[in-house]
N, C-alpha and C positions, 0 to 999 in steps of 0.2 A: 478540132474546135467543137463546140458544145452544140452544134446544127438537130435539125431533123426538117428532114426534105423530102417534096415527093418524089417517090420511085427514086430514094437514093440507094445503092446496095451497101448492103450490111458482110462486114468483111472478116469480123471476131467480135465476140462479147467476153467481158469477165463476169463471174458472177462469185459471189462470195458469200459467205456466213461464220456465223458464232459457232456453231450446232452444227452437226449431220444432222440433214431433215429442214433447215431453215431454208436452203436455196430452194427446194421441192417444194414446200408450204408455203415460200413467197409468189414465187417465178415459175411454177414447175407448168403450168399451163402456156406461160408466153412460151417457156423453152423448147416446148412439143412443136407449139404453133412454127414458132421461131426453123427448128432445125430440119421440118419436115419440108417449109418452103422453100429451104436451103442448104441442101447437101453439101456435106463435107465442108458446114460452116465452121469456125473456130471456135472453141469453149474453153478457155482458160477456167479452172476453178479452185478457189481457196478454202478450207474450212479449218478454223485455227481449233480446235477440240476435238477429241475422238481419236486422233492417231492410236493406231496399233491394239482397238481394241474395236469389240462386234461391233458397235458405229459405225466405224470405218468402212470395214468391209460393208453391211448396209448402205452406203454413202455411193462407194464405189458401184455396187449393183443396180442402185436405183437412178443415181445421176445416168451410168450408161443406157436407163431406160427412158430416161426423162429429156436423152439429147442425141435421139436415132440417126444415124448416116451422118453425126459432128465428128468432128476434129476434137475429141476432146482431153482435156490435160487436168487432172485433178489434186488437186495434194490435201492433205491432213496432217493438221499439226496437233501437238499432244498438252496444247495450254489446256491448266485448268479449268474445268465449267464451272460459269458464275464469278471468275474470279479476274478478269481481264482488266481489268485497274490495275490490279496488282502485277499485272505482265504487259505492263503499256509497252514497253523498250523493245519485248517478244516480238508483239501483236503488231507493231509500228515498222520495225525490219521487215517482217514476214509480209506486208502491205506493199512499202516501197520496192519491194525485190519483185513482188509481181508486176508493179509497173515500169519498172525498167525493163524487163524482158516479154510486152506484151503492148501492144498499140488499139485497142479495139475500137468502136464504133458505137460501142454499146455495155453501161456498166450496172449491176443488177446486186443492191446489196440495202442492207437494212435502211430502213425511216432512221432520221437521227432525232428524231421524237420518239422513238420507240422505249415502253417503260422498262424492257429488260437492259440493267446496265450493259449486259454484252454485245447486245445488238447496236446500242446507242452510242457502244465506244468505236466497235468497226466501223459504224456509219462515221464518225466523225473525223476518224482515218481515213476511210474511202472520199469522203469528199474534199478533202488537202490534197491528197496523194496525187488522183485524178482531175485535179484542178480543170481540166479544159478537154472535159469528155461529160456526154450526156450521162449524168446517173440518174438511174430510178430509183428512188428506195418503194421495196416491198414492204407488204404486208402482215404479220402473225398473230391469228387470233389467240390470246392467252387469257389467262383468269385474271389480269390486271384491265381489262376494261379499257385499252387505250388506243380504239380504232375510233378515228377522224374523217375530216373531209380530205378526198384525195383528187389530184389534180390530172393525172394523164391515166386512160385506161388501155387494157390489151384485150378488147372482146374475144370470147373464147367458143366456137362452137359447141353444141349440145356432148357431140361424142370427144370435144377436146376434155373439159370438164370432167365427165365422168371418168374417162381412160387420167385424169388424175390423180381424183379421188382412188380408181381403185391403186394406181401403183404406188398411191399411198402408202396403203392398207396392205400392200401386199412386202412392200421392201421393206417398210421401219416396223418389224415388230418388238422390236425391244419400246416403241414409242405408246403401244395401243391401250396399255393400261390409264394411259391420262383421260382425264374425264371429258376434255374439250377434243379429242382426238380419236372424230371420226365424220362420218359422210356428210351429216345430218351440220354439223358445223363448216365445214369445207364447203360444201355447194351452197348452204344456207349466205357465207359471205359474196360466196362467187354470184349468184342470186341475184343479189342486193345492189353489185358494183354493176350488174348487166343492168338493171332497171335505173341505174344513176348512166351509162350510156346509150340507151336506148339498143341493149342486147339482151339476150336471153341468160347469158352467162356473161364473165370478165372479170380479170386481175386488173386490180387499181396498186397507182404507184405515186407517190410522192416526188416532184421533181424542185429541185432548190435552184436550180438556174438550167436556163434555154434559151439557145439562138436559133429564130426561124430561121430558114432557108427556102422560102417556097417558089423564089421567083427564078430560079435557077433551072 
C-alpha cells in the first residue's frame, strides 16, 4: 500500500533513472541517509541508458558509494539517450520486469513533470507500474528551468550533503564538462529545499499519491 508511518521499517527501495547519474543527482543524499541507518537494506536499481559503456561502469562505482552496507542489485540498459519515446515497448518491459521481481516500500524515480522527455516518460511508467507503492519523484536541476513547488522532503545533514556533492564530482567524470554540473549548483538546491523545511540542507520530492498511517 501506498502508507508512510511512524517508525515503520523500510524493508527495500527501488530506485530508477533515464541516465547514469540521475538516481545520484536526484536521491543520492536520501540513499546515504537511507542505507547508513539501515544496513544491508535492499536497493534494486534500474537505469535504462549507458549499458556497456564508461557510464555504466561510473553508475556502478558510484551507486555502490552512494548505498554503503545495501543490498544492492543494479542493472543498465543500452536504450538510446534522449530517445525513449521511441523505445516506449523497451522502456515499459524493462519497468514491469522490475516489478514483478521486487516488492519495496520505497520507490525513488523521476518527477513526471520533469521537462526532460526521458525522465517524464520513466516517471510515467513508474507510476502505472507501481500503482500501490509510495513513489517519490526526484529532482534535476537542468538548463530547462523546471524546478517547482515540492511536496515531501528528506532533510539532509551538513556532512550528508557535502559527502554527495563530492562523490558527485568524484564518480561521473565523464559528466563535469556541463556547465550546471557542480557544487555551487548541488548544495545551492539542496540549500533552498533545507530553508523550505526548516533544515540546513534536504532533497525534495514530488509525491502523486499518499496514504497516511500514523495512528498505527
Amino acid at each position: 500500500m501506498i502508507r508512510l508511518g511512524a517508525g515503520r521499517p523500510l524493508a527495500g527501495v527501488v530506485a530508477v533513472g533515464a541516465h547514469c547519474d540521475d538516481i545520484a543527482i536526484g536521491a543520492g543524499g536520501t540513499l546515504l541517509a537511507l542505507c547508513e541507518a539501515r544496513p544491508g537494506i535492499q536497493v534494486d536499481a534500474l537505469v535504462l541508458s549507458g549499458g556497456g559503456t564508461e557510464r555504466e561502469q561510473e553508475e556502478q562505482a558510484a551507486l555502490a558509494a552512494f548505498c554503503p552496507g545495501a543490498d544492492l542489485r543494479l542493472t543498465v540498459l543500452k536504450l538510446a539517450d534522449g530517445r525513449l519515446p521511441a523505445q516506449w515497448e523497451e522502456a515499459k518491459a524493462a519497468v514491469e520486469e522490475l516489478r514483478a521481481r521486487t516488492g519495496p516500500d520505497l520507490v525513488l524515480a523521476p518527477r513526471t513533470d520533469d521537462a526532460h522527455q526521458d525522465h517524464r516518460g520513466l516517471a510515467q511508467l513508474m507510476t502505472t507500474a507501481f500503482r500501490d507503492h509510495l513513489v517519490l519523484g526526484y529532482e534535476i536541476v537542468k538548463w530547462d528551468g523546471d524546478l517547482g513547488r515540492m511536496a515531501a522532503y528528506q532533510p539532509l545533514p551538513e556532512e550528508i550533503a557535502e559527502r554527495k556533492v563530492r562523490l558527485l564530482q568524484e564518480h561521473y567524470a565523464s559528466q563535469r564538462h556541463r556547465p550546471w554540473y557542480d557544487r555551487e549548483a548541488f548544495l545551492g538546491l539542496a540549500r533552498i529545499r533545507g530553508i523550505e523545511c526548516h533544515a540546513r540542507y534536504a532533497e525534495a520530492f514530488a509525491v502523486t499519491k499518499l496514504v497516511l498511517d500514523l495512528g498505527d
